[in-house]
N, C-alpha and C positions, 0 to 999 in steps of 0.2 A: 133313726137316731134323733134325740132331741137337739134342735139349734143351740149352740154354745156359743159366747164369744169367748176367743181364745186367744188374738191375736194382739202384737204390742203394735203403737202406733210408729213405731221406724220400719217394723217389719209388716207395710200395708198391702202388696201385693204379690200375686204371684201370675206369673208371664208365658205366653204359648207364641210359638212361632213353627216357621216353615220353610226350610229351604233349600234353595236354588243354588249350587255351589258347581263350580265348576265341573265336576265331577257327577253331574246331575240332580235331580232333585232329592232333596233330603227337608225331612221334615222336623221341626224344632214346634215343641208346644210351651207353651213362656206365659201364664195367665196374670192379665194386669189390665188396669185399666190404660184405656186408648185415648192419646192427645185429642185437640178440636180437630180443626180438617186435614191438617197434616202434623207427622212426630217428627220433627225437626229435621234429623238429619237422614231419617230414614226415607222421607219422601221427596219427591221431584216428578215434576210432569205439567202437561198441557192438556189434551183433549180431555173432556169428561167423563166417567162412567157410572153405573149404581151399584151399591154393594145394598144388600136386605141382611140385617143382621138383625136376627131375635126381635121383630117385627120393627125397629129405627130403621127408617130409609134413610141413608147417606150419600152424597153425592162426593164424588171421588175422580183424580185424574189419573187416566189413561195406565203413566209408568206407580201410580199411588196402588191403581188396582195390582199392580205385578208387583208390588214389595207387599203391600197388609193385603190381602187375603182375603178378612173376616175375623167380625169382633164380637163378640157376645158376651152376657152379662146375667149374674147367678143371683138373687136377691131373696129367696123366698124362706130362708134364715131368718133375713137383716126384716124384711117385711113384719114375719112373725110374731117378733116380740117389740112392732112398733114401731122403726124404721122409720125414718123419712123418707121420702118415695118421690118426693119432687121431681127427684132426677133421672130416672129409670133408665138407664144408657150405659153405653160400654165406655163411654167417651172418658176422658184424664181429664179430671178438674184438680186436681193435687200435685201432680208433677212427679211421683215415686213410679209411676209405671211404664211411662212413656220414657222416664229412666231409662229402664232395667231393658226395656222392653229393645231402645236402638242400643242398650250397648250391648245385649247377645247377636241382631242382625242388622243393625244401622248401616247406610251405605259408606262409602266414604267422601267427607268432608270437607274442601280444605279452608284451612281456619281464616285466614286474612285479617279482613273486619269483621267477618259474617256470625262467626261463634263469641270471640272477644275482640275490644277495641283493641287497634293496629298498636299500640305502647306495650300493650301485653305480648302479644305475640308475635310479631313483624311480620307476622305473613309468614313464619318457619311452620305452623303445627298441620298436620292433619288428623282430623279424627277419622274413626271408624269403628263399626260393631264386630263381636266376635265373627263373626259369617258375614261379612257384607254382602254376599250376593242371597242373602238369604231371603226368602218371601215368609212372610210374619203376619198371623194372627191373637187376636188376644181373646181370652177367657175374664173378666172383671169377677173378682171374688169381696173383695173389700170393700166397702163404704164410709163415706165419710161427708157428713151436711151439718154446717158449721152449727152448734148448739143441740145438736143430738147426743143426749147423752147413751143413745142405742150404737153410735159406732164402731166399726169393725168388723172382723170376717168370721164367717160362720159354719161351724161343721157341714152342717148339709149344703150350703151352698158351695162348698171345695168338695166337698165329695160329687155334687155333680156337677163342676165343673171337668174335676179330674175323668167321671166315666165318659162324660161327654167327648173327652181329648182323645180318650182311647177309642171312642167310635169312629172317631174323626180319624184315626189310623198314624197321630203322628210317632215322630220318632224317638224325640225327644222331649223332657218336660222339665223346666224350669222354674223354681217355685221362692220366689224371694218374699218367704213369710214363714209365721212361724205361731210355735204354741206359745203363749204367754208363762204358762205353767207348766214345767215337764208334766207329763203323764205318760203311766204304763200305753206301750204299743195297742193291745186289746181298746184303749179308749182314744186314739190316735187318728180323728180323720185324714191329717195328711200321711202317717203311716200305713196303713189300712187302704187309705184309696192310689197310695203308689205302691204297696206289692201287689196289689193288682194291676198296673200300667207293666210293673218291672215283670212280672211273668208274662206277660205279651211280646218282651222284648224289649221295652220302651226303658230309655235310659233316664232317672229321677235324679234334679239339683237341687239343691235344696239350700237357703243361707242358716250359717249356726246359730244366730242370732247377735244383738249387740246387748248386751246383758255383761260382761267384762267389765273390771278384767278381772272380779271375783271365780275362784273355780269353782266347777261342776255347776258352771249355766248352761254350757250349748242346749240348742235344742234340735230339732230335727236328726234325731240317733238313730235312727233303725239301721240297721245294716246295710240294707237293700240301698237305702239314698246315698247319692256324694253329696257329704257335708261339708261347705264352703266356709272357712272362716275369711278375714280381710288382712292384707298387708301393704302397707304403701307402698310409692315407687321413686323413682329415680328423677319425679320434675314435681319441681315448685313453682309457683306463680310467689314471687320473693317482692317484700315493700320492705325498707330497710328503715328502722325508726334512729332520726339521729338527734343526740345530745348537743345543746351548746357546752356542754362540758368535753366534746371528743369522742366522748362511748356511743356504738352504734349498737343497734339488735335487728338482725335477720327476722322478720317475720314473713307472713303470706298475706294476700288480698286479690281480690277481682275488681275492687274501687277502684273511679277516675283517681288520677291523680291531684296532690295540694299543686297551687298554684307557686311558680317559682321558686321551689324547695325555699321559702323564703319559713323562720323559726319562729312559731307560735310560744306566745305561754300556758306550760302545760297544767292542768289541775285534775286532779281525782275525784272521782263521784263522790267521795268521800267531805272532799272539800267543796265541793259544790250541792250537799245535799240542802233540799228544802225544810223549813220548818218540821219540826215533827215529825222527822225522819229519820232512824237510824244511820249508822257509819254502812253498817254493813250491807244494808237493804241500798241506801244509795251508791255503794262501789259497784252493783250490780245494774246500775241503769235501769232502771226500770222505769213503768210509768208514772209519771207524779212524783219524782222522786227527785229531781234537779232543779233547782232556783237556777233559770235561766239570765239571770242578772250575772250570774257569778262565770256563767257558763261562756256566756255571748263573744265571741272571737279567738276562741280558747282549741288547743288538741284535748279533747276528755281521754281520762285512764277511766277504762271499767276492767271488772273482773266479770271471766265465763265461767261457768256454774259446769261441772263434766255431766249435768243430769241437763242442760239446753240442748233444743232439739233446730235444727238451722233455722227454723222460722222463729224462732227468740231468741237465738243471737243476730239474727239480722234485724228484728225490732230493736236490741241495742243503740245498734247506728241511726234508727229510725229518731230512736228519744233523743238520742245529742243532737243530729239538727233541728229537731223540733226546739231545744234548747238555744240554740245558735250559736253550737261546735262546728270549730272548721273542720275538724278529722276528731277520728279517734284511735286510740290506742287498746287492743281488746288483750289483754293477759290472762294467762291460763291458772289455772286451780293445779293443785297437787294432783289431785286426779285426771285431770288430762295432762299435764306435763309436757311433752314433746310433741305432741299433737297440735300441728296447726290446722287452721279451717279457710282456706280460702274462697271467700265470697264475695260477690259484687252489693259490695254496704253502699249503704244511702248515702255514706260522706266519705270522703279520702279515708281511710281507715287501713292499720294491719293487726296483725293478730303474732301476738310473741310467746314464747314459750316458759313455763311458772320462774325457771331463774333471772329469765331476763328480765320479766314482769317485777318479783320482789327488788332488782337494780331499781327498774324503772321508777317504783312507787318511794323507795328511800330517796332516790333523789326528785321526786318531789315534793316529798315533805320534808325533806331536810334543808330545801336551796330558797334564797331569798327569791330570785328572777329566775324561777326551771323557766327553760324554752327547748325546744324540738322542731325538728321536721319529720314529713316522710317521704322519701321517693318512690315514686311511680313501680306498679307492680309492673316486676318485667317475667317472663317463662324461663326457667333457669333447669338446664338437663344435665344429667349423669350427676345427681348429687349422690352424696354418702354421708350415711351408710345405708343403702336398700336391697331389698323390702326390709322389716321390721314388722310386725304385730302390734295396732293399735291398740289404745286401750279400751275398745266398746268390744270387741273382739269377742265372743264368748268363750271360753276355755272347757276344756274337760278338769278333770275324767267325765267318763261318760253317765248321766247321773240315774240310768236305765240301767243297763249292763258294763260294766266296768269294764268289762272281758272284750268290750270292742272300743276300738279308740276314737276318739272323735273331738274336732272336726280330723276329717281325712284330710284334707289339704287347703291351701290358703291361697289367694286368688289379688290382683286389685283392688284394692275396696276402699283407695284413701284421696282425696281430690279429681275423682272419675268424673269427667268431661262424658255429656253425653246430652241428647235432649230433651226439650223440656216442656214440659203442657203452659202454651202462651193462656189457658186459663185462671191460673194459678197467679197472682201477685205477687212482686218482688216488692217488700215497701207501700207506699202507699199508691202508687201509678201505675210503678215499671211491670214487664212484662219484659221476659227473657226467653229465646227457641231456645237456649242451651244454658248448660248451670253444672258445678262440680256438684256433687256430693259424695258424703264417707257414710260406709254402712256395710253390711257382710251382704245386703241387699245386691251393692253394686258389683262386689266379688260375685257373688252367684251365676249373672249373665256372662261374665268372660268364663267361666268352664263351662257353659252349656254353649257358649259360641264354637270352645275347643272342641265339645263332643261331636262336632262336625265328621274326626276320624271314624265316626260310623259309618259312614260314606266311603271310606277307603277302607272298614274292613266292615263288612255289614254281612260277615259272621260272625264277630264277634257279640257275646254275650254283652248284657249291661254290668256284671261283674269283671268280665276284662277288660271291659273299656277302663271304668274303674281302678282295676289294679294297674294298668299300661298308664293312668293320670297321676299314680300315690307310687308308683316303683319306680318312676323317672322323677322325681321332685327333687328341687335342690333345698339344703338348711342353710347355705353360705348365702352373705350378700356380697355384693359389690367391692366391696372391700377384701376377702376372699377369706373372712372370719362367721364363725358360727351369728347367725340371724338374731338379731336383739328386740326384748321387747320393750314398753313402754315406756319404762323408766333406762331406758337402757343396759339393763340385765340381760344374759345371754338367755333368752325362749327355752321352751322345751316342747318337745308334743304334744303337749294340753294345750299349748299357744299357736300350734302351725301346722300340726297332726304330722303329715307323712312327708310336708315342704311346702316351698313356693312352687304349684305350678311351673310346667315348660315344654311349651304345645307342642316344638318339635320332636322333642325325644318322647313324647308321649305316644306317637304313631308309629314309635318303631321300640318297643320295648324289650325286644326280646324273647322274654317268656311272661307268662301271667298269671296270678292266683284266680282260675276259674270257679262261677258257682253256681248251680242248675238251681230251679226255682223249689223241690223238694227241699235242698239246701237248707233253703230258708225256713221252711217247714219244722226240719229238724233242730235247725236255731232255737224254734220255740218251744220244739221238744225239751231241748236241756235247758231251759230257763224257765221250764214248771207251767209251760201253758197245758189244758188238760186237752180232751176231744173236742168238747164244744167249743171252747174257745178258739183252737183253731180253726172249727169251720165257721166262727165269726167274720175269723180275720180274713181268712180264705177262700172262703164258701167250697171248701172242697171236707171230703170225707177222708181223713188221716188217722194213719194206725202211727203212733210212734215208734220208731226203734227202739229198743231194750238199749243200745249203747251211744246213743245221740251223746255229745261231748261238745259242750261250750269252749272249752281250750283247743278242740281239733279243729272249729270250725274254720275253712280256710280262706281267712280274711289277710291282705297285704299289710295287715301290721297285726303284730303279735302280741299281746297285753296279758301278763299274769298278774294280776291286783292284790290275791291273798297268798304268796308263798307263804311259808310254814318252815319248819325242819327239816320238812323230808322235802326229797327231791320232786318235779313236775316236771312231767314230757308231753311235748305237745306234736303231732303230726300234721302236716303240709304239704300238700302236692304242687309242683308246678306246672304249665304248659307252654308248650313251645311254640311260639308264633313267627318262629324268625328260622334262619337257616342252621341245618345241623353242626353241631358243635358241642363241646364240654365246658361244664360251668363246675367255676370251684368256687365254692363257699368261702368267703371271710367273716370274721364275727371281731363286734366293736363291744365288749361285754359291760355290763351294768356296773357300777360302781360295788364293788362287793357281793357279784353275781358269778357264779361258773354258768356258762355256755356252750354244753358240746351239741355239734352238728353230726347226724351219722344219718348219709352219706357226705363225705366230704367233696365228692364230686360228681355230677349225674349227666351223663351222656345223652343226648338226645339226637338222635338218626331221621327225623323227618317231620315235619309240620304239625303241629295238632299231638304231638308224643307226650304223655303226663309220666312224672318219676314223684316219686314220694322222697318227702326226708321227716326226721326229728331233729329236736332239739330237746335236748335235757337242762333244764336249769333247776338250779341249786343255790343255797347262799355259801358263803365259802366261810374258812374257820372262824374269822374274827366276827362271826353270827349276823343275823338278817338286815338289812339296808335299812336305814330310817328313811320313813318317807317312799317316795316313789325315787326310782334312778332309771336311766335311760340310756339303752344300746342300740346295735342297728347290726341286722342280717345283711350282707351283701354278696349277690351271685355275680361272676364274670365267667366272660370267656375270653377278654381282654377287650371287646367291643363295647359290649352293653353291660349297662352296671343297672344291676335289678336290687332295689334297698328297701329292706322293710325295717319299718323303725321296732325297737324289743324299749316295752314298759314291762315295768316291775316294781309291785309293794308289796308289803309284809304284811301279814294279818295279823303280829306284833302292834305295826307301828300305827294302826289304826285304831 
């Protein structure tokens, strides 16, 4: 296969690990690149050791060699078409993989002063990775050497990283990257080189991408992957920005604090632009763009752009001190809206949300003397309403096969504390072991941390691990109201897939929508792949079924995209992983959808027992749904609640 770059720049790597869990060894494959001599919080230790990785010698301590393993690095892609090569190492000089990489097996942490200053957090937080006790190695697929314009990751070089993963025999593989450009599965090297890890056994994470919150972005669709989208969670790192007029606004920051909450005069990029410089170009802070006469002792207001990536919003705060801002005020765009970003800015700095932002900016161009303060970021828990679905999130439908719903489930993925390659600059000096960031990147490592319950059923299939992570998901937050997304509208599927994650009911499911690797085969039977093709994708020699059915196949969520007039039945089996007992069906039906289930109740007598059901859906009299509408399967037996979400559109309203 010819080198392709395919990948976006938030989605840089993908992560391998391997671990040690209580329960014995288990293995996690997570390919990403690796911090300098240690990944923050993943390592600790004293005596020395050597690790040989893809000819770099590295020197390593003692308990460093029992958490990372072994690092290797894939470039003959990025090489190919010219690559910069300076750097030939597995090592994190970017800081996105040493991410991902401790927040699927980082140890545990505790916070004090060591991750953030003692104002932030009092010494209450502890971090940790999904598997702390996990042992971790990394796979390096992506590149990135400042003024290359060759950067990025490349099919062949994830294709063999991936077969590499699978020689290597791990368990699991974690892949926080993605295609730039949907493409058919057939030209898909991460689809392609994980149904070959997933018939091994081997369980495939994958992030949906941050491309949101337009629909039909996700990327990473295949079946066979769990597709992670991002949802935030219940702690703010909170800077409250206050008015001399009285009004305050809630924002976030990881900045020192202003000196003696004492109230600066506030002025707008706007009002502080240079010569020759637009209104709007200077509300952006950029560079060359503030006459620091105007600037010099002042809180600057800038606006965030929802297309800035963290290293240009934290050059923001870098150009107002360069100006000679005490703080700044960073307010959000219509498109990021509710989205705050908490990061350790170069000056006292918070970031507020687009309505408080348009307060903020009328009352400075309105008031003779605007002044402000801001107080000190503090860590603030059990806010509401959470989770919620950012807006980078990528949404479905699925833009492959409509017929499978995607992302499957939603994970973490909004101010994730985790650490951080001391390579990487914060600013123009700082260097930080640890650093939030938001991305379906950082959601990807906490469900491959979860797929740990492989470990506790390590007969289960990669599709029932799967269905036991998307049949236990919750859609409620905190609040104990349906999950809202960005703009605070109530989510739907395309937003959260099957839920928020919820590790514990994930290892006790129930029953599960099981699926053998044929299965998949047959998938691509009814979705028009021919013989060749399959044995592209497969390398195996396949006769198709005469009756392969896209609507049978037995995925833990149920999507019919083209109803029609007539009615559609679709077939389901389930399995039983839990003790004998009857499950009756409940059905939450579609908005102008009929839903019969037959059987209405299925008895299962012993472990491993599969029963079939249908489902017939229909539009009902007042004719087909506009749009898509959305229901939910639910099985009990008064313990376990097994939910498959039902999507439904009309090949009307399209």
């Amino acid at each position: 296969m010819e080198p392709r770059q395919a990948i976006s720049t938030e989605l840089a790597q993908s992560q391998s690990a391997v671990s040690s869990s209580p329960l014995g060894e288990l293995f996690y494959l997570l390919s990403s690149p690796w911090s300098d001599l240690h990944a923050g919080g993943v390592l600790s230790g004293l005596a020395p050791a050597i690790y040989l990785c893809s000819s770099v010698q590295v020197t390593l301590k003692v308990s460093e060699a029992q958490k990372l393993i072994g690092a290797r690095y894939f470039n003959k892609g990025y090489i190919a078409i010219g690559g910069n090569t300076s750097y030939p190492s597995p090592r994190d000089f970017e800081g996105h993989g040493t991410h991902t990489l401790s927040t699927a097996g980082g140890n545990i942490v505790p916070v004090g002063g060591k991750v953030f200053p003692a104002h932030i957090s009092d010494g209450v937080l502890n971090v940790k990775g999904g598997s702390p006790k996990a042992r971790v190695a990394s796979y390096k697929v992506c590149w990135y050497a400042p003024g290359d314009k060759n950067n990025g990751c490349f099919y062949v070089d994830m294709l063999e990283a991936i077969n590499a993963a699978i020689h290597d025999g791990v368990d699991v593989i974690s892949m926080s990257m993605g295609v730039e450009d949907v493409t058919d599965y057939f030209n898909d090297a991460v689809a392609i080189g994980s149904f070959h890890a997933v018939k091994k056994g081997i369980v495939v994470v994958a992030a949906a991408g941050n491309s949101g919150p337009a629909d039909g972005t996700v990327t990473n669709a295949a079946p066979w992957l769990i597709t992670v989208g991002a949802a935030t969670m219940d702690r703010r790192f909170e800077s409250v920005v206050q008015l001399a007029n009285g009004l305050s606004f809630k924002g976030a920051s990881l900045s020192g604090p202003l000196s003696n909450n004492t109230f600066y005069k506030l002025i707008t990029g706007a009002q502080a632009k240079a010569a020759n410089v637009s209104d709007t170009k200077a509300m952006l802070c950029e560079g060359d763009t503030l006459d620091p006469a105007k600037v010099m002792g002042k809180i600057l207001v800038c606006l965030r752009q929802g297309a800035d990536k963290i290293d240009a919003t934290l050059i923001k705060s870098l150009v107002a001190a360069d100006a000679g801002a005490m703080g700044m005020v960073l307010c959000n765009d219509e498109l990021t809206s509710n989205e705050l970003l908490a990061l350790p800015f170069e000056i006292p700095s918070s970031n507020i949300n687009y309505r408080d932002g348009l307060a903020l900016i009328a009352y400075t161009n309105s008031t003779v003397d605007p002044r402000g303060s801001l107080t000190a970021p503090k860590a603030q828990f059990d806010t509401k309403p959470a989770p919620s679905v950012p807006f980078f999130s990528s949404r479905g439908p699925n833009p492959i096969t409509p017929e499978i719903l995607k992302p499957d489930i939603v994970a973490p993925g909004v101010r994730v504390i985790a650490a951080y390659s001391e390579a990487q600059y914060i600013g123009e000096n700082q260097t930080i072991p640890y650093m939030t960031l938001d991305g379906t990147s950082m959601a990807c490592p906490h469900v491959s941390g979860i797929v740990a319950l492989k470990k506790l059923h390590p007969d289960w299939s990669p599709a029932a691990i799967k269905s036991a992570i998307m049949t236990t998901a919750r859609t409620r937050d905190n609040t104990v109201h349906p999950m809202l997304d960005r703009s605070s509208v109530m989510a739907t599927p395309f937003s959260y897939g099957a839920g928020h994650i919820r590790a514990a009911r994930a290892s006790d499911p129930g029953l599960v929508y099981d699926l053998i690797p044929t299965d998949y085969l047959d998938f691509l039977c009814a979705i028009g792949y021919n013989h060749s093709m399959i044995k592209e994708v497969s390398e195996e020699n396949y006769s198709c079924p005469n009756n392969a059915s896209l609507l049978n196949f037995n995925y833990p969520s149920i999507t019919v995209p083209n109803l029609s007039n007539h009615s559609v039945t679709v077939a389901h089996s389930l399995k039983n992983v839990g003790s004998p007992a009857i499950y009756a069906a409940h059905i939450r039906e579609p908005q102008g959808v009929s839903v019969l289930v037959e059987p209405k109740t299925l008895r299962f007598d012993m472990i491993g027992e599969e029963k079939s059901f249908t489902l017939t859906i229909k539009a009902k009299r007042n004719g087909l749904p506009k749009g898509y509408v959305f229901g939910e399967l639910h099985w009990s037996e008064g313990h376990h609640q097994v939910r498959s979400r039902i999507v439904v559109g009309s090949r009307v309203a399209k």
